[in-house]
LUMZA-194863 format. One record per residue: z negated, y, x negated of N, C-alpha, C in turn; residue number from 1. Coordinates in Angstrom, 1 decimal. Layout:
<lumgus>
      nup   nnorth    neast     caup   canorth   caeast      cup   cnorth    ceast   seq
        Z        Y        X        Z         Y        X        Z        Y        X   NUM
...
</lumgus>
This chain:
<lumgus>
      nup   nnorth    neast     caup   canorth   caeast      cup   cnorth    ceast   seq
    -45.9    -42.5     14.7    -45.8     -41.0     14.6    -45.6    -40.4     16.0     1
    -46.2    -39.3     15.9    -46.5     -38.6     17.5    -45.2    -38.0     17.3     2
    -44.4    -37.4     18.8    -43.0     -36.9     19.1    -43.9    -35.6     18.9     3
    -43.3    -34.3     18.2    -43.3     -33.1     18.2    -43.2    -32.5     19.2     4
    -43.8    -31.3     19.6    -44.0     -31.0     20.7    -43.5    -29.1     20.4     5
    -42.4    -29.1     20.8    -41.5     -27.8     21.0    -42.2    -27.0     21.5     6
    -42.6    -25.7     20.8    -43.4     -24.3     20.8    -41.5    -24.2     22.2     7
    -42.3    -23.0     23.3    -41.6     -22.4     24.1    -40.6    -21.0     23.5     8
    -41.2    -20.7     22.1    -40.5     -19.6     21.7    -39.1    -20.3     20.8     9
    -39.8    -21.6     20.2    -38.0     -22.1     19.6    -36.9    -22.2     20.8    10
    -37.3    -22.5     22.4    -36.6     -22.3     23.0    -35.7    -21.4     23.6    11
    -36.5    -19.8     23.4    -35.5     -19.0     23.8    -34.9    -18.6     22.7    12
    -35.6    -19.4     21.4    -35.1     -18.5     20.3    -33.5    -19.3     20.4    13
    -33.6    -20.4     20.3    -32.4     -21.5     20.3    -31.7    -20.8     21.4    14
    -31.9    -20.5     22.6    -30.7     -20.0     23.8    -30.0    -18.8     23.2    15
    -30.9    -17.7     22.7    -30.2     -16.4     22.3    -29.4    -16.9     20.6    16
    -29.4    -17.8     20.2    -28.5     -18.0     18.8    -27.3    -19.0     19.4    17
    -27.4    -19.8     20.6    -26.4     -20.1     21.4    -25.2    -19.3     21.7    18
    -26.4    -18.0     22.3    -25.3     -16.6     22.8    -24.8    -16.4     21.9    19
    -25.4    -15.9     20.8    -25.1     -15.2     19.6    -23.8    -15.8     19.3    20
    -23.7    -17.0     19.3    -22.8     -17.7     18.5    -21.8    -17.9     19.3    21
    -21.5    -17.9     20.7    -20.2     -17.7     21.6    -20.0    -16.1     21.1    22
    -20.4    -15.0     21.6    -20.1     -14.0     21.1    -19.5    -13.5     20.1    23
    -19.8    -14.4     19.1    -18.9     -14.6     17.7    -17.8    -15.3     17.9    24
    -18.2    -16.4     18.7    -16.8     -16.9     18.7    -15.5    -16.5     20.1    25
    -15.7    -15.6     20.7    -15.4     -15.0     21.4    -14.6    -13.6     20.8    26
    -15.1    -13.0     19.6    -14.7     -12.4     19.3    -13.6    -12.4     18.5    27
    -14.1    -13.6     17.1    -13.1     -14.4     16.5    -11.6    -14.6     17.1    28
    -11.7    -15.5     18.4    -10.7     -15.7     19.4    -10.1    -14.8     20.0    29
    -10.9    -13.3     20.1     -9.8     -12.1     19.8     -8.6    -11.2     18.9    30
     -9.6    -11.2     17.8     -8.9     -11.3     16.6     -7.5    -11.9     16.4    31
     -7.8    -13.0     16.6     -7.1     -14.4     16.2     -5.9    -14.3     17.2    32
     -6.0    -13.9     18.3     -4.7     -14.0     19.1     -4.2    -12.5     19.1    33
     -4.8    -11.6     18.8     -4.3     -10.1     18.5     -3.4    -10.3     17.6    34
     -4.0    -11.1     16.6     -2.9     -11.1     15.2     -2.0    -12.2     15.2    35
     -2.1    -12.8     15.9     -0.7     -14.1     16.2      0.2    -13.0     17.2    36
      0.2    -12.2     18.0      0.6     -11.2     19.3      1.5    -10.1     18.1    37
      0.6    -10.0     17.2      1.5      -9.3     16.5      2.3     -9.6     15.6    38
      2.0    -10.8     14.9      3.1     -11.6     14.0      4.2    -12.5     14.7    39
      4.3    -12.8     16.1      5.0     -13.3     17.1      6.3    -12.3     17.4    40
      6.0    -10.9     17.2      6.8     -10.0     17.7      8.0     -9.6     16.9    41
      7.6    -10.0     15.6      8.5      -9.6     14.1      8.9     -8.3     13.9    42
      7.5     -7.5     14.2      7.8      -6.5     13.4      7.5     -6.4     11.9    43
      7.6     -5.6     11.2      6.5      -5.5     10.2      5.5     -5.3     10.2    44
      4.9     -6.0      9.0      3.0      -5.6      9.6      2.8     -4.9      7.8    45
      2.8     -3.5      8.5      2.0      -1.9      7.8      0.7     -1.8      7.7    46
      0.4     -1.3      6.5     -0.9      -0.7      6.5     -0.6      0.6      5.4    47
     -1.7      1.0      5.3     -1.7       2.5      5.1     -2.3      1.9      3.8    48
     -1.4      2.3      2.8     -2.0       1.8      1.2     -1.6      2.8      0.7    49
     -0.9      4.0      0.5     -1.2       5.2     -0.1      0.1      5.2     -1.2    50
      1.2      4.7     -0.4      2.4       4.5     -1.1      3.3      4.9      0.1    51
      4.5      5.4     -0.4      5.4       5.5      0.7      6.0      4.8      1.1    52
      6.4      4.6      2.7      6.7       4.0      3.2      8.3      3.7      3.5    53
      8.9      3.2      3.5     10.9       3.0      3.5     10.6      3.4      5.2    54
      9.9      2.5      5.8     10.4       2.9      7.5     10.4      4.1      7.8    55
      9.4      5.0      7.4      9.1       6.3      7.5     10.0      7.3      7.0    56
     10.7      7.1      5.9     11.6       7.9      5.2     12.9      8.2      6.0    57
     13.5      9.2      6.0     14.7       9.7      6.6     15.9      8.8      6.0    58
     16.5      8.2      7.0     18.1       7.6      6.5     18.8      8.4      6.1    59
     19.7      7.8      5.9     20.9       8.4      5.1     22.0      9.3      5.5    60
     22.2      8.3      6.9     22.7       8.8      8.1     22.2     10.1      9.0    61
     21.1     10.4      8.9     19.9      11.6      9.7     20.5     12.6      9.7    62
     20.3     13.4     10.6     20.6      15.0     10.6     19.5     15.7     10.7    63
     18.4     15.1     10.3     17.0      16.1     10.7     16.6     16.5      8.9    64
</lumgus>
């Protein structure tokens, strides 16, 4: 059986899905340490769900 003989376009095609795919994982690894940075800190982690919030609400103690 004859070795196959690699068209020059699977080559760049293969380099740019290379990139492709650091760039994903590049980004991932942004993600990923944003959100350890912010669970490391101990704050609460909020989102905006359309319910009220206790941190938001005026104490008890407040003069405002």
């Amino acid at each position: 059986m004859a070795p196959r003989v690699e068209h020059e376009l699977h080559k760049r095609r293969l380099g740019r899905n290379v990139g492709l795919g650091l760039v994903l994982l590049g980004f991932v690894a942004i993600v990923f340490a944003l959100t350890l940075a912010k669970v490391q800190r101990g704050e609460p982690i909020e989102a905006y769900d359309h319910t009220p919030s206790r941190t938001l609400e005026p104490q008890a103690g407040d003069s405002n």
